[in-house]
N, C-alpha and C positions, 0 to 999 in steps of 0.2 A: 801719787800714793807713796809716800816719805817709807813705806816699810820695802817696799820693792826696787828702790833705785837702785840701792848694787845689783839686783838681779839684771835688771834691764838695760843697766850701764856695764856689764860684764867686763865689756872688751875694753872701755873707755877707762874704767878704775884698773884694771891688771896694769896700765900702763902708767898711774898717778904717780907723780916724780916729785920731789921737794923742788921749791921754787927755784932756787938756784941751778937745779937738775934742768929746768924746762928750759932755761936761757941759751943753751945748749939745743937750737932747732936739727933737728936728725931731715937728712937727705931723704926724699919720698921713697927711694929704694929704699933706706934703710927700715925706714916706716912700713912700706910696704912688706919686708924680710917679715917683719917683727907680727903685725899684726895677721896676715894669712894663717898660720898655724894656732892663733888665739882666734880666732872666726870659724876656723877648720874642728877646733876643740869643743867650742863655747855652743854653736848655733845646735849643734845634739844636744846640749845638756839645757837648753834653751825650751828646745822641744819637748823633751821627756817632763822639764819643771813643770810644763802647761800642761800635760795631759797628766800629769800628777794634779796639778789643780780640777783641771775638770772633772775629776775622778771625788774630790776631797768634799767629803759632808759633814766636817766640821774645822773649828779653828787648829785643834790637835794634828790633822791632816795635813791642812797649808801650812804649818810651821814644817812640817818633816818633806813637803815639797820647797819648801824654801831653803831646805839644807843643802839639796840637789846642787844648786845653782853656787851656793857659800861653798859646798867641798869642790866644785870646780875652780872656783874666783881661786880658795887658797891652795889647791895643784896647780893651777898656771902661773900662779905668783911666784911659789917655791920652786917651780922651774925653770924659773925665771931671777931664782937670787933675791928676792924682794922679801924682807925679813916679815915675820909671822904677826909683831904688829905693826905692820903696817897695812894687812890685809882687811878691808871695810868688812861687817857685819848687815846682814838684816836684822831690824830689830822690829819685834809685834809685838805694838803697844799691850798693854793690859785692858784696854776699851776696844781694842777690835774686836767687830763682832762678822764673822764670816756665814754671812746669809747670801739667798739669790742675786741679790742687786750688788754687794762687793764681789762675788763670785763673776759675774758679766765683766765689772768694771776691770778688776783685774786680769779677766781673760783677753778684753780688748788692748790693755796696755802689754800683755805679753806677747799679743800677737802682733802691735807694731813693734817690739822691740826685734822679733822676727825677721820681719819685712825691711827695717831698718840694716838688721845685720846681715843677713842676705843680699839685700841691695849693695852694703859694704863690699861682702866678702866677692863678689862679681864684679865690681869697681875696679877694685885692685888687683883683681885678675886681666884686666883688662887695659888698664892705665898703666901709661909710661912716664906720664906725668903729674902733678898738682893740678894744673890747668884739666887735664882730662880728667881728673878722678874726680872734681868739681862738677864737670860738665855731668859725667857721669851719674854721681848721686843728687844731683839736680832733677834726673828723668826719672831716675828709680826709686831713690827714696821715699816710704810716704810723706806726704806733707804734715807741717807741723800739726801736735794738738793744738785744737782750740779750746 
């Protein structure tokens, strides 16, 4: 669901670098510094977005639960020095139409983004290395969508 990916990619866009930025691989501590307090931040405002959705009986409502998630993405960005455009947006199409059956589908993709970043944020608590933090969210992560 294309209107949801920065939500659900929080942690992963706070960090989006220009290509010449990414060639530059960062040491797993570093990685690790960096992203704990973005998972520490993100996984509450993760939660609140979803139970702001389960709550929301119409499109009016998921748009102002989707802000949730955008006013967090652009505080950790800006706390992070990362200039204001380059912080991604969610955008709702003009044809979405927010009934029961989007209502499920999107609860279900916020709850693996969840599970996902949780499994992260325990990873990295955990791991000392690349090799461990592999091993790690290999057990815990959920498995891909199919």
């Amino acid at each position: 669901m294309k209107y949801l990916l920065p939500i659900l990619l929080l942690p992963s866009l706070a960090f989006a670098e220009p290509p010449e930025e990414q060639m530059k691989a960062p040491s797993f501590e570093q990685y690790k510094s960096t992203m704990q307090p973005v998972l520490q931040d993100s996984l509450p405002a993760i939660k609140e977005t979803r139970a702001c959705m389960n709550k929301a009986s119409s499109k009016e409502e998921f748009v102002k639960c989707v802000k949730i998630m955008e006013d967090k993405a652009r505080a950790t960005r800006n706390k992070m020095g990362i200039p204001e455009d380059k912080t991604p947006t969610a955008k709702v199409s003009d044809d979405f139409e927010w009934n029961a059956q989007t209502k499920e589908s999107v609860l279900k993709d916020v709850d693996r983004s969840i599970q996902y970043n949780s499994a992260l944020q325990e990873c990295l608590g955990k791991s000392n290395t690349g090799e461990e933090m592999g091993n790690c969210m290999g057990s815990k992560a959920p498995a891909p969508k199919e």
